[in-house]
VOPAGU-2260 file (C-alpha; in pm, 1 decimal, decimal comma):
REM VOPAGU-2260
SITE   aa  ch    i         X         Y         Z
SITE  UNK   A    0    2572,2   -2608,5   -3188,0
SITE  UNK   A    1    2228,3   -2600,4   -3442,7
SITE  UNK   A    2    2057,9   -2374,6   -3540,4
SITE  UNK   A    3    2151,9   -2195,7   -3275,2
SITE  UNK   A    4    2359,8   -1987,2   -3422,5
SITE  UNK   A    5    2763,7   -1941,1   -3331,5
SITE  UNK   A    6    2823,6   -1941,0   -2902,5
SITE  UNK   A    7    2800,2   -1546,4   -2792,2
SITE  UNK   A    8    3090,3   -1416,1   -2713,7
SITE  UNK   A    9    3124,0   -1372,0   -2337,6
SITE  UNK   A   10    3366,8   -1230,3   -2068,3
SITE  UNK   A   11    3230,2   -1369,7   -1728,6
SITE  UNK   A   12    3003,4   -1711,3   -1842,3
SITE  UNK   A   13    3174,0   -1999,0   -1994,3
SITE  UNK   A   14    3012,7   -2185,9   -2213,1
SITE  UNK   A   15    3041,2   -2542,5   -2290,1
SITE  UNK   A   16    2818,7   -2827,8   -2479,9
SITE  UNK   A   17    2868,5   -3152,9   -2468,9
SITE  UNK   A   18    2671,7   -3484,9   -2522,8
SITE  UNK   A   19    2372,3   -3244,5   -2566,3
SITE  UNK   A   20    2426,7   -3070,3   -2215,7
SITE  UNK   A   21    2523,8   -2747,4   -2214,8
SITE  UNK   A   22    2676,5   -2614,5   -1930,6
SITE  UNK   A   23    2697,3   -2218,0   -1812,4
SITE  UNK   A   24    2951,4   -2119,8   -1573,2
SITE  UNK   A   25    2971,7   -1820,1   -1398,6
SITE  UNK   A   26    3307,5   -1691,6   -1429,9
SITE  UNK   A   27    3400,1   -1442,7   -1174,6
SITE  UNK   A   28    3602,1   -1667,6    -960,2
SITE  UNK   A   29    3778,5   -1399,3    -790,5
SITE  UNK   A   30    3438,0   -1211,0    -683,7
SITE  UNK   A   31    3265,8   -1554,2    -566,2
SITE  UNK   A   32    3083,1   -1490,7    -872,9
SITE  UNK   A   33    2910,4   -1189,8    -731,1
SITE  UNK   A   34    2699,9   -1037,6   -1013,8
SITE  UNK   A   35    2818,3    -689,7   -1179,6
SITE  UNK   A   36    2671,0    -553,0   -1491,8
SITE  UNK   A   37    2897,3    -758,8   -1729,4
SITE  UNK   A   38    2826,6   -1106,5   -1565,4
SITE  UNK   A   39    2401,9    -995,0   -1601,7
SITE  UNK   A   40    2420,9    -909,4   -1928,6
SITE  UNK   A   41    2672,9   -1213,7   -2004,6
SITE  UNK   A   42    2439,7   -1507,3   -1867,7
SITE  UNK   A   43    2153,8   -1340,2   -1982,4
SITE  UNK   A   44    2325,7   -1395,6   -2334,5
SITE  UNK   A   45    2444,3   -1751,5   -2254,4
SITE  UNK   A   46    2049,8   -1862,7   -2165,8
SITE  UNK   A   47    1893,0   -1705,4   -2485,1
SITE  UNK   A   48    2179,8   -1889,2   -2667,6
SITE  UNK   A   49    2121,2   -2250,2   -2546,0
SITE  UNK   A   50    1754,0   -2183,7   -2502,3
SITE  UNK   A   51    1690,8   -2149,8   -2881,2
SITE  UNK   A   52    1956,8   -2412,4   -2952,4
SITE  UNK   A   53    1803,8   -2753,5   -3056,8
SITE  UNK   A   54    2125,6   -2903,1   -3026,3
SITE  UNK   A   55    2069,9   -2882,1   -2635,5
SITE  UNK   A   56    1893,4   -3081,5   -2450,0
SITE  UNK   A   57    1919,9   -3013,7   -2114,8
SITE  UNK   A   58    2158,6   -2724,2   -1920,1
SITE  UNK   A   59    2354,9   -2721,5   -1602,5
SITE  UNK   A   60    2423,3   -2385,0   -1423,6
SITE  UNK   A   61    2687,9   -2326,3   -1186,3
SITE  UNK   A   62    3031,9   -2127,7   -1005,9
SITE  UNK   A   63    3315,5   -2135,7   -1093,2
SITE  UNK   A   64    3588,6   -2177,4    -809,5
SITE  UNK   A   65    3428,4   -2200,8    -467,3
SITE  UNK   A   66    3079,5   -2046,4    -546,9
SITE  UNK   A   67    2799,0   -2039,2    -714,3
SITE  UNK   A   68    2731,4   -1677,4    -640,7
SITE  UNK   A   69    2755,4   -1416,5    -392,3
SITE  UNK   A   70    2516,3   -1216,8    -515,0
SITE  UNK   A   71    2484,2    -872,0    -656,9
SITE  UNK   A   72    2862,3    -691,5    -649,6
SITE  UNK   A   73    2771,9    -391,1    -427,9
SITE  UNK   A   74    3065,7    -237,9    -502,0
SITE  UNK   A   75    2929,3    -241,9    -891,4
SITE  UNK   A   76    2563,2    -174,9    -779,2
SITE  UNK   A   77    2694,7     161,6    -625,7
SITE  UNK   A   78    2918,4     229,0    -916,1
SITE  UNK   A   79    2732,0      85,3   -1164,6
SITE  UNK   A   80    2687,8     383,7   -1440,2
SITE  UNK   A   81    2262,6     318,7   -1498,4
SITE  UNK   A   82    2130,7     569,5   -1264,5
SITE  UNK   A   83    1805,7     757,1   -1177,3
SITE  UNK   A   84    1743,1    1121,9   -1275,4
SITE  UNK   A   85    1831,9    1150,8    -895,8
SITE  UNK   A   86    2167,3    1013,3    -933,7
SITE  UNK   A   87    2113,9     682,9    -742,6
SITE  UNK   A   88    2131,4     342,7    -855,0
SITE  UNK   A   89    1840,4     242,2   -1103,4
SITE  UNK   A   90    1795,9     -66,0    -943,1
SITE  UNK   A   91    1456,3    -141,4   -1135,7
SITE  UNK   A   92    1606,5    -127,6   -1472,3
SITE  UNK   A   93    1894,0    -351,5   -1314,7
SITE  UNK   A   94    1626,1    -578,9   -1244,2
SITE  UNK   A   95    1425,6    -569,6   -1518,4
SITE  UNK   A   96    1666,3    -553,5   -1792,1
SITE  UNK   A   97    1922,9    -810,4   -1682,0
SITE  UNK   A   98    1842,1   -1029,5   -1346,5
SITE  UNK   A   99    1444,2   -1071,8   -1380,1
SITE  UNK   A  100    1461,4   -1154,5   -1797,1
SITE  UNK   A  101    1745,0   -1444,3   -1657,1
SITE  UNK   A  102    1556,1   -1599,3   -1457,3
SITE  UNK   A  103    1210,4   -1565,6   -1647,9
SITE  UNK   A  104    1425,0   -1764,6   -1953,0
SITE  UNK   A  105    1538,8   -2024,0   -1699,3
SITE  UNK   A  106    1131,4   -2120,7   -1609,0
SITE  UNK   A  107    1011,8   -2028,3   -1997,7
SITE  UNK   A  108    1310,5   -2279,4   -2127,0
SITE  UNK   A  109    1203,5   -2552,9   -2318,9
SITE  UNK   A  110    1447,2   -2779,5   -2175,5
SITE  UNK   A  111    1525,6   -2879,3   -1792,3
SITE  UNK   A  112    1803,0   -2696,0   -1605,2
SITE  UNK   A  113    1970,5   -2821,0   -1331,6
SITE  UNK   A  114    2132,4   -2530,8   -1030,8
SITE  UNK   A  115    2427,4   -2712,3    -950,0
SITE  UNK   A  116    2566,3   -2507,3    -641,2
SITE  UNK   A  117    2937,2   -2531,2    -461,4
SITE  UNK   A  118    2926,9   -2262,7    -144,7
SITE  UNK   A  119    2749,5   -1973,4    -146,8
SITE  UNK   A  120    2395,9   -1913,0    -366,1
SITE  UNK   A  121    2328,4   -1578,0    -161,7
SITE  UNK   A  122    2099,7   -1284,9    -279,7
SITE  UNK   A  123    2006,7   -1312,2    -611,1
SITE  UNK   A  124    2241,9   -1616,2    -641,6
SITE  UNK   A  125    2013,8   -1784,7    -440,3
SITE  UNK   A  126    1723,9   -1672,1    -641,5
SITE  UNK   A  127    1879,2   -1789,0    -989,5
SITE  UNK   A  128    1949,7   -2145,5    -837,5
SITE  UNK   A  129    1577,8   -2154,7    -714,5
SITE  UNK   A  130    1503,5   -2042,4   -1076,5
SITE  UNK   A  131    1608,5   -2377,6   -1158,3
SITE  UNK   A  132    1395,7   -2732,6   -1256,4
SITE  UNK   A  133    1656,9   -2920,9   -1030,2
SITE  UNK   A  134    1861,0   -2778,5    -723,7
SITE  UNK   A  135    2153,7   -2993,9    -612,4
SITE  UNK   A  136    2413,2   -2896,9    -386,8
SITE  UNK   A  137    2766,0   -3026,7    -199,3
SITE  UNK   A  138    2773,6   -3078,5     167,7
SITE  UNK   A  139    2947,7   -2719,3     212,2
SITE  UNK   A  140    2710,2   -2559,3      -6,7
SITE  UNK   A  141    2458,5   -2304,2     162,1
SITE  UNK   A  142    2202,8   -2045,4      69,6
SITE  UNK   A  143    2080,3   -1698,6     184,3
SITE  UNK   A  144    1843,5   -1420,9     147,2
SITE  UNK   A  145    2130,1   -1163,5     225,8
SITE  UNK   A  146    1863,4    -871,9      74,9
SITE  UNK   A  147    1732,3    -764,6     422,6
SITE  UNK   A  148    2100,3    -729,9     564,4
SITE  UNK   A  149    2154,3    -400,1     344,7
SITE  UNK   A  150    1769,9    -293,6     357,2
SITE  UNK   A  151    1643,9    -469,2      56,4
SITE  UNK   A  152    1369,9    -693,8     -18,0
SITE  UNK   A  153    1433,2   -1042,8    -208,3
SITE  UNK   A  154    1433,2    -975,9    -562,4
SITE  UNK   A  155    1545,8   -1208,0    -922,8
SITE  UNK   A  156    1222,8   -1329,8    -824,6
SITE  UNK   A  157    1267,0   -1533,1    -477,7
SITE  UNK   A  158     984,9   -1401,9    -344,3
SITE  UNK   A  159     831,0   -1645,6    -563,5
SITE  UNK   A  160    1056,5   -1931,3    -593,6
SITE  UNK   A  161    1124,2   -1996,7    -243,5
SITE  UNK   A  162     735,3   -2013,5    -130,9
SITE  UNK   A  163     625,0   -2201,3    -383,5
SITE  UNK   A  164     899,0   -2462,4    -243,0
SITE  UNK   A  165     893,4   -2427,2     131,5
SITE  UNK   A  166     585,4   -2193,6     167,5
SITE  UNK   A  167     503,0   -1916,8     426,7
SITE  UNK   A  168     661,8   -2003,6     699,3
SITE  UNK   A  169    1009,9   -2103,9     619,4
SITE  UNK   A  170    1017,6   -1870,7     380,1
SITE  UNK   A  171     922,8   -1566,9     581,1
SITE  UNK   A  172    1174,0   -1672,5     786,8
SITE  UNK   A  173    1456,1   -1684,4     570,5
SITE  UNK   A  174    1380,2   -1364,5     360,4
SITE  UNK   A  175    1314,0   -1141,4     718,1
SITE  UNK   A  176    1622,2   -1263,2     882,8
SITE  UNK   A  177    1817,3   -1313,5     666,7
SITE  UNK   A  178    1974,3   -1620,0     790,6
SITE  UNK   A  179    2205,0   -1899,1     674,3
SITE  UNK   A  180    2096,0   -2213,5     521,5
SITE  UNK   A  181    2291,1   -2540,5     502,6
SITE  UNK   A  182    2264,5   -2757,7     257,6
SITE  UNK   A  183    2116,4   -3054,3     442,6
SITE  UNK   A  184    1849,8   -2826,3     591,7
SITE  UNK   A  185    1808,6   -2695,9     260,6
SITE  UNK   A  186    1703,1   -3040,9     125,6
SITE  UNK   A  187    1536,9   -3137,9     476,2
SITE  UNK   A  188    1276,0   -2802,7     466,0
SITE  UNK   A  189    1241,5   -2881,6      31,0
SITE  UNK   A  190    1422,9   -2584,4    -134,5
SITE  UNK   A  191    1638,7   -2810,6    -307,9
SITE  UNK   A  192    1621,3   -3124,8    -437,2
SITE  UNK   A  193    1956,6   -3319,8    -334,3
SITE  UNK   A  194    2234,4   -3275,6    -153,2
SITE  UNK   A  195    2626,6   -3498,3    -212,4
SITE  UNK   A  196    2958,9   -3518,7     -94,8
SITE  UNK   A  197    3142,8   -3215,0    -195,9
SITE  UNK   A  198    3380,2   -3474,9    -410,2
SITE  UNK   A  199    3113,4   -3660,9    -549,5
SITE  UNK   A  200    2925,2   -3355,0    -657,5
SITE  UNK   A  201    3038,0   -3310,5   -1033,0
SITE  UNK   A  202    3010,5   -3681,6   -1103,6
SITE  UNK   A  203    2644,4   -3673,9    -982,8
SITE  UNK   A  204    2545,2   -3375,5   -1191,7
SITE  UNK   A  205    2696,8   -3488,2   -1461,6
SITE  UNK   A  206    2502,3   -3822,3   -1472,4
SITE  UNK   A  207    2165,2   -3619,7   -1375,6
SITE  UNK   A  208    2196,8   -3376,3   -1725,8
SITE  UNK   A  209    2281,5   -3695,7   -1906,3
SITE  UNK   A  210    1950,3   -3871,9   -1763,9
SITE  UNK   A  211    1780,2   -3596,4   -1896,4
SITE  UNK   A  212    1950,7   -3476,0   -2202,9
SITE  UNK   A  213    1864,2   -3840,9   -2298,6
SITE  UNK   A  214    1508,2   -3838,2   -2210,6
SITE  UNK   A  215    1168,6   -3683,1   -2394,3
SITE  UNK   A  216    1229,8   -3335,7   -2454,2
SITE  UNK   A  217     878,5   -3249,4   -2570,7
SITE  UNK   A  218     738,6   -3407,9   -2228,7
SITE  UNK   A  219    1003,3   -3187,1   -2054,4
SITE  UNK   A  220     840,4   -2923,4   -2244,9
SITE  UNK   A  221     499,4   -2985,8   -2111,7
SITE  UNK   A  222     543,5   -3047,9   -1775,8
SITE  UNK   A  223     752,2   -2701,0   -1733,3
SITE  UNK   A  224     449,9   -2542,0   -1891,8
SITE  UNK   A  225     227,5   -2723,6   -1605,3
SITE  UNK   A  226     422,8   -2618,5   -1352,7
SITE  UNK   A  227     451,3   -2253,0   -1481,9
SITE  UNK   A  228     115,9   -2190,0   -1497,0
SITE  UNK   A  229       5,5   -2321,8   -1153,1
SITE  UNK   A  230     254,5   -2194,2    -970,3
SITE  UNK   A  231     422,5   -1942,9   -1159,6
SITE  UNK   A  232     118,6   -1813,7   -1338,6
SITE  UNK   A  233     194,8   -1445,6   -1187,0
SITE  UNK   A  234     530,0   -1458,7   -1218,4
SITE  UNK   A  235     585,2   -1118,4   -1423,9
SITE  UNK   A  236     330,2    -937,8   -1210,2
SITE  UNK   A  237     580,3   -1042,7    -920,9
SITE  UNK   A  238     873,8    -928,1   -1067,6
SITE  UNK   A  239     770,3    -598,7   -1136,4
SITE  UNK   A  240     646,6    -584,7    -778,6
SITE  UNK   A  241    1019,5    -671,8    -655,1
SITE  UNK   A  242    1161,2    -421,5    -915,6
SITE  UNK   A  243     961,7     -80,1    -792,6
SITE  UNK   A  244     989,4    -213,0    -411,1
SITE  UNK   A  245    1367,2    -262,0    -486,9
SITE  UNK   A  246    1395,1      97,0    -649,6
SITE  UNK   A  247    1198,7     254,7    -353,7
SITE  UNK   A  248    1413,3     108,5     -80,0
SITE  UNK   A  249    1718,9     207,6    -285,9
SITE  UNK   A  250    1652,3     569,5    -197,4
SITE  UNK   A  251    1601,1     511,7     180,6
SITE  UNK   A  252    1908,3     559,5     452,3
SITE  UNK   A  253    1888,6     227,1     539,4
SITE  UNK   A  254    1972,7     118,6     195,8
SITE  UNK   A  255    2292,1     361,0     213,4
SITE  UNK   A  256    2406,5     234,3     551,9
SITE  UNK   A  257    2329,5    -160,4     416,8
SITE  UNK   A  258    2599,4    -105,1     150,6
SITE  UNK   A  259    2850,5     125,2     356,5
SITE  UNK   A  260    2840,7    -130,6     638,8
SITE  UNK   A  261    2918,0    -416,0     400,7
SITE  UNK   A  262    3226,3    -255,2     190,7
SITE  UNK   A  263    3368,7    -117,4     573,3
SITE  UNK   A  264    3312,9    -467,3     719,2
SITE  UNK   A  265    3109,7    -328,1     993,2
SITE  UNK   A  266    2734,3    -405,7    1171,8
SITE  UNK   A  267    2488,4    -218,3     963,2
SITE  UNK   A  268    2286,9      64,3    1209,9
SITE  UNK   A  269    1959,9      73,7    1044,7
SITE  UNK   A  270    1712,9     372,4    1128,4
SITE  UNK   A  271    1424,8     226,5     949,5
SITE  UNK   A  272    1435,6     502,0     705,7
C-alpha cells in the first residue's frame, strides 16, 4: 500500500487490496460477525488505514461466512470490561469510541465504499451497511433494527441513515418494531441500492469497486462532501444523541430483561421500566 503506511495488524478484519480496491472483512465467522470489543476497535483500525491510503481507490465492506453482521455480541456488551461508576455497561463510550467514529470515517472517506451484505446486517450491522455510498445485497440477505427487541434505541447512527433513505414512515416502522427486512423489499422501499442472486453476488461487487476504483476519485470526493452536508450535516449532533439515549436505557429493567431473554432464548417481558 502508499503512503499509507504498513496494513494494521488485526485479529477479527481481514484486510486485502487489490487492483486499487481494498476490501475489509469482518472476521468473526463463528459469531455471524456479531461485534465485541476486539472486532470495534479492529475495523475501526482497518478504515483509518485504507482511508489515508492513496493507493486505494475505492473499498468494499463485508462478512465473512454467512453474514455480514449480527450485531453487537451481547454476551460481550454484558461482559465487556468498560463500565460505569455504577458497574453497568458504558454503552456511550462503546459508542463513541469505537461504533460511531466507524461509521463517521465510512461517510468522511474520501473514496466510495460499497456494503456488500450476505444474511444478516442486524443492529448496528445494519447501521454500518447503511453507513455505506453503495448497499448491495444477495437474495437471502436481510436487515433489522433488532435495538427495540432488548429495549434499545437504534444507534451506529441509523437513526440517521435509514431516514434519510426511506424517510419517516418506513423507517419508524422498522426501528419501533423491530421487524425483518428482505432484501427485495429492501431495494423495493430504497434502503439499498441492488439486490443479486446469492451466486452471482461476489462477481457483481467485484465489477462495481472496479467501476469505481477506475473512475475520478476527486469527483468521488466532492459529491460525498455534497451529500454529507445536506443530509448528514448533523450527523455528530445525532450520534451523541443515540450515545446518552443508549446509556440511559442501559440502566432501565427493560434493558436487563432484553439481554437475559436473548442469551436464555426466551420472549423478552418488558415492564416499560
Amino acid at each position: 500500500m502508499s503512503r499509507g503506511g504498513s496494513p494494521p495488524r488485526l485479529a477479527t478484519v481481514d484486510l486485502e487490496l487489490s487492483a486499487g480496491v481494498a476490501t475489509i472483512r469482518l472476521a468473526r465467522p463463528e459469531a455471524l460477525n456479531a461485534f465485541d470489543r476486539q472486532l470495534g476497535e479492529d475495523l475501526l483500525a482497518a478504515l483509518r488505514h485504507v482511508g489515508a491510503d492513496d493507493g486505494v481507490r475505492a473499498v468494499v465492506l463485508t462478512g465473512a461466512g454467512r453474514a455480514f453482521s449480527s450485531g453487537a455480541d451481547l454476551r460481550s456488551v454484558r461482559d465487556d470490561d468498560v463500565r460505569t461508576r455504577s458497574g453497568g455497561p458504558n454503552l456511550y463510550h462503546v459508542l463513541s469510541e469505537r461504533f460511531h467514529p466507524a461509521a463517521a470515517c465510512i461517510r468522511e472517506m474520501p473514496k466510495p465504499v460499497v456494503a456488500a451484505v450476505r444474511g444478516p446486517a442486524v443492529g448496528v450491522g445494519m447501521s454500518l451497511a447503511l453507513s455505506c455510498d453503495f448497499v448491495v445485497a444477495c437474495e437471502s440477505a436481510y436487515f433489522m433494527l433488532a435495538f427495540v427487541n432488548v429495549g434499545l434505541v437504534p444507534d451506529g447512527g441509523a437513526s440517521a441513515f435509514v431516514l434519510s433513505r426511506v424517510g419517516f414512515t418506513r423507517g419508524a416502522r422498522l426501528a419501533l418494531l423491530g421487524e425483518r427486512l428482505g432484501a427485495d423489499e429492501a431495494v423495493d422501499c430504497g434502503l439499498i441500492n441492488a439486490v443479486y442472486a446469492d451466486d452471482d453476488l461476489d462477481d457483481c461487487v467485484h465489477e462495481l469497486a472496479m467501476r469505481l476504483a477506475a473512475g475520478p476519485t476527486l469527483a468521488y470526493a466532492g459529491i460525498k462532501r455534497q451529500l454529507n452536508h445536506w443530509l448528514f450535516g448533523r450527523m455528530a449532533e445525532q450520534m451523541e444523541l443515540e450515545a446518552s439515549i443508549q446509556q440511559r436505557l442501559t440502566e432501565s429493567a427493560d434493558f436487563g430483561e432484553g439481554v437475559a431473554a436473548f442469551v436464555e432464548k426466551r420472549p423478552p417481558r418488558f415492564i416499560g421500566g
